[in-house]
N, C-alpha and C positions, 0 to 999 in steps of 0.2 A: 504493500500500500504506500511504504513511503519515499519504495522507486517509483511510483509511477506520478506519487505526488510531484518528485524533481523532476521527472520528467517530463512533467505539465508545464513547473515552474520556467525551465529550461527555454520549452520550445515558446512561451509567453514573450521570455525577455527576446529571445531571438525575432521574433515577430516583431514588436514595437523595435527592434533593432533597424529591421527591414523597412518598415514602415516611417523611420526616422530619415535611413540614409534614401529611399527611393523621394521621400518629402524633397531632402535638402536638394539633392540630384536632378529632380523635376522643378524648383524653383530655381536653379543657379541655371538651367535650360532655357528656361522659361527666359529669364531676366536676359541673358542672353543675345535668346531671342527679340527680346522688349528692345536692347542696347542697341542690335545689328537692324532694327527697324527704322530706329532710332536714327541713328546712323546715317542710314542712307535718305531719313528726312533732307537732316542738316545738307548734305551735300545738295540735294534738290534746290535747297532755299537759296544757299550760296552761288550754285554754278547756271552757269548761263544757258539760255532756253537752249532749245537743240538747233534750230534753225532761223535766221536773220539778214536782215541782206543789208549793208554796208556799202555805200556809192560802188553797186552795181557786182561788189563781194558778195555771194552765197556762204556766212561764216559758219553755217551750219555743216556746209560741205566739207570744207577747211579744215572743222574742227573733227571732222568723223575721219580726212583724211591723215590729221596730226596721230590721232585718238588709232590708228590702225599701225602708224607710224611707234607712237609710240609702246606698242604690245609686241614690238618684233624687236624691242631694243635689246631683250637677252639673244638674241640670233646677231646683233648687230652692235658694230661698236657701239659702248658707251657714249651717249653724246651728254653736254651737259645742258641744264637750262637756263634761260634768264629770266624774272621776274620786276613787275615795276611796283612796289609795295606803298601801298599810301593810307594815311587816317584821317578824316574830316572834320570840322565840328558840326555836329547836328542837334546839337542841346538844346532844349528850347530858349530862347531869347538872344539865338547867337544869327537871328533874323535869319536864317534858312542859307545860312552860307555855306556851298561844299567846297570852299580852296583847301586845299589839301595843305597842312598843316607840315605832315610828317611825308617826305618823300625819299625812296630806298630802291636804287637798281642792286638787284639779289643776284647772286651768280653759284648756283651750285655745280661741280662738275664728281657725277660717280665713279667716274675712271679713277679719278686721283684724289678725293675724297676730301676735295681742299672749297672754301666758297669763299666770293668776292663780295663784300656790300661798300657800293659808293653812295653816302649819302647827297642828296641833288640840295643844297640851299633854299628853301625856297625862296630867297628875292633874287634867285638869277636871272639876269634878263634873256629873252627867248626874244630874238631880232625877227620881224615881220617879213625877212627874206626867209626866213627859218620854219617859220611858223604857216604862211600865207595869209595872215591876215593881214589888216590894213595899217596896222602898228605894233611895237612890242609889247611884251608883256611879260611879270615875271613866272618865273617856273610855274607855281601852286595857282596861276589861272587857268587853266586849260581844262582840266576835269570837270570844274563846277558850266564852264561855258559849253561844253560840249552834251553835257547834264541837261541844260538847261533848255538845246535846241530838241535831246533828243536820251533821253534818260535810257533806252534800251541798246544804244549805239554806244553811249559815250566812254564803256572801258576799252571798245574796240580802238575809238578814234585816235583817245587818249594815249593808247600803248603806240598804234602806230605815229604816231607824232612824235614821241619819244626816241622810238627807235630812228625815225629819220633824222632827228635833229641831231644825236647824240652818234647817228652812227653804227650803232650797237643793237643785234638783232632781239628785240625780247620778246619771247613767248608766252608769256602770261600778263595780266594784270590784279589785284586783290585791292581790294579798299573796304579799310575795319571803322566806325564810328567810333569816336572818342568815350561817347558811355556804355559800348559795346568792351572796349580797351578796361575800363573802371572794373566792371565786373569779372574780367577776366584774372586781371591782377588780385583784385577780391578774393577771386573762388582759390585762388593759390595760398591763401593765406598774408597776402601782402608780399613786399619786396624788400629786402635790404640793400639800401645802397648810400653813397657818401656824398653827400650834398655840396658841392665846390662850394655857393658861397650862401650869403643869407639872402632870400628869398622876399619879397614883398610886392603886392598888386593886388589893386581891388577894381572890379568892374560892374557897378549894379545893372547893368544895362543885360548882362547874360548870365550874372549869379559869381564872374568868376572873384575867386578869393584865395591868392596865394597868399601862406605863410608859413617859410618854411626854416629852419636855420641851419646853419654850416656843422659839415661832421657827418659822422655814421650813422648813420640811423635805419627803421624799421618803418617803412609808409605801409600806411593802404592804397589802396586804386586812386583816391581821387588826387592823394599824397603827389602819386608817382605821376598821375597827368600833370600834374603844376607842377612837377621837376621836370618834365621834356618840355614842357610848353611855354616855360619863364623865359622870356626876351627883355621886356622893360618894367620899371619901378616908376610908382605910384607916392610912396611912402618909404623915400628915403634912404633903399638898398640899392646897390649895382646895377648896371644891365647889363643884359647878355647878348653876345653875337649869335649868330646863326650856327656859327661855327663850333662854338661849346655848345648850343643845342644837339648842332646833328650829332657830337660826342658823347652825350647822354641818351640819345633815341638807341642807338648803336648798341650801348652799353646794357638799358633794358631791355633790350629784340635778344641779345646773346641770353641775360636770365628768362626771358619769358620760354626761349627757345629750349633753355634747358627743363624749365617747370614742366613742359608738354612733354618732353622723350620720357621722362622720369614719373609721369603719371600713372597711377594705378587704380586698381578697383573701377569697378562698372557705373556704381555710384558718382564715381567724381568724373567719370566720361557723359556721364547722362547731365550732370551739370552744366559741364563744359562747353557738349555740344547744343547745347539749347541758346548761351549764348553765342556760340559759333553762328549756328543757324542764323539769329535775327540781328548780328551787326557786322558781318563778312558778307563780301559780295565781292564775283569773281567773274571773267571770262573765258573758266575752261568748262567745257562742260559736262555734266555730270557723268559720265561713263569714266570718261579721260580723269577727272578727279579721282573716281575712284580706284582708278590701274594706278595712280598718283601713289593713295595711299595708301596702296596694298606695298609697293615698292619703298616706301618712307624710307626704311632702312638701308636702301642702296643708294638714293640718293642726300642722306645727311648726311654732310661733310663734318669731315672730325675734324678738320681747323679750318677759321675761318680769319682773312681777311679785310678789318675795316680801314677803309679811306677816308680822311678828313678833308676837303676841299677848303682851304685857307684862303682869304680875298679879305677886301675893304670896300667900307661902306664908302658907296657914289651917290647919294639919294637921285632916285629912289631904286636904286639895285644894287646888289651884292656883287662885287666884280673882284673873278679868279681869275689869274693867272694862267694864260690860253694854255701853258706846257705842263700845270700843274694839272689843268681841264684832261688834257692830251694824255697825260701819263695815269689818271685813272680809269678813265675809259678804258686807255690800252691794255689795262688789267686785266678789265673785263674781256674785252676782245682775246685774250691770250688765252683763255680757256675756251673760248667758241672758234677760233681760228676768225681769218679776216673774210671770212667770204657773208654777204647780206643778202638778206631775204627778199627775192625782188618785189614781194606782192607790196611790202610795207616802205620798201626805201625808195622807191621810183615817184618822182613827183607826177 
């Protein structure tokens, strides 16, 4: 009687045993599955429709035949890519302005596992031989103008413009909103970084409110947007060049970049990508994204290369040094080879 009692006891525990791990087993699936749904939301939201047409460009075509191009690339050498990386402000009371703030040619190459980033100034002037418009204009105009005639064109335009004026063929384009940017830094737990100098500006007109002080410290998101974004004082502190901005943008992109490769659990992807989802917007599109980043890991470069573009204020532009211009580009061009995309460079 009291073997067959254990043996009741026995086959109970082993039950609720079963019924534990098939539970945990069938939710960690589940979730998963929720994540990899999930998932392939954000990339919908982010990447660009499948088909469009571009003074008389089919990019849809384009992009199915980059997107075929690039799934043969383990058949095929290594090529590497270039990105034109940019953030906005779209906060309410910043009047609906999209000049791009933060502006970043990315250069990853998988073969050598090395990446370029030149940060662009934004008050570089972009001369109207350059541009085709009627006059110049500095760098961070073009996207909100392009935006503004045509909101579904305007990362295509934007990146070709780039590429022709700078020479340099780039393959993608990305643009994050700055409370897109807050959140992001947020969900990481904040940033530590060292604040060069003390910090001061107030603008009631769009809320903004830097104050920050000199030294090591620990921000949160809205912290670290008013350490990239501090130019001029209001109250009393320093101002900043463009040039120690793009050295701080540079310096956050390196930790954000590392928060992302280093993230774990399902939970903190689900967060992630939700704000991925509603403040990234992009021009590849969604298939092509996703062979992207399935590959993540072949193409993130274990050392990366920043450029500082050094110049003096002309009002109203920031003017570099043509060989100083010449030798970061040429950076970039050394991992792409010299040869240009004809669809994008041919005026």
């Amino acid at each position: 009687m009291r073997k067959l009692l254990r043996s009741m006891r026995k086959r109970k525990v082993l039950s609720v045993f079963l019924l534990v791990t098939l539970f945990v087993v069938g939710s960690a699936t589940s979730y998963a599955a929720f994540i990899m749904n999930k998932w392939n939301q954000t990339l919908d939201q982010m990447a660009a429709p499948a088909e469009s047409t571009i003074n008389g460009i089919n990019t849809g075509k384009v992009a199915l035949t980059q997107t075929s191009q690039l799934s043969n690339r383990a058949e095929e050498e290594e090529k590497p890519l270039t990105f034109l990386l940019t953030a906005t402000d779209e906060r309410e009371g910043s009047e609906g302005s999209k000049n791009t703030d933060v502006m970043m040619i990315f250069r990853v190459d998988p073969a050598t596992h090395q990446g370029t980033v030149v940060s662009i100034p934004r008050d570089l002037e972009i001369t109207a031989d350059k541009s085709g418009l009627e006059t110049s204009h500095k760098a961070n105009y073009f996207y909100a103008y392009y935006y503004n005639k045509n909101k579904d064109t305007a990362l295509e335009e934007t990146k070709q413009l780039f590429s022709r004026v700078y020479q340099v063929p780039i393959d993608h384009m990305a643009v994050i909103n700055f409370d897109g940017f807050r959140k992001l830094v947020d969900q990481f737990g904040g940033m530590t970084v060292d604040v060069d100098m003390d910090m001061r500006y107030q603008d009631e007109s769009d809320g903004t409110d830097i104050r920050l002080n000199k030294g090591i410290q620990h921000l949160n998101g809205k912290q670290v947007l008013d350490f990239i974004r501090y130019r001029k004082s209001n109250l009393g502190t320093a101002e900043s060049s463009d040039i120690v901005r793009n050295q701080r943008e540079q310096l956050v992109l390196n930790q954000l970049l590392d928060n992302l490769t280093s993230l774990n659990g399902l939970t903190a992807w689900a967060k992630v990508l939700d704000i991925m989802g509603n403040s990234i917007k992009t021009d590849i599109p969604a298939d092509e994204l996703r062979t992207l980043m399935k590959s993540y890991q072949t193409y993130k470069p274990a050392n990366v290369q920043y450029i500082h573009l050094d110049g003096e204020w002309e009002s109203p532009y920031l003017v570099v040094k043509q060989q100083d211009l010449e030798d970061a580009l040429e950076a970039l061009r050394g991992q792409t080879g010299s040869s240009i995309d004809s669809r994008v460079m041919t005026d």
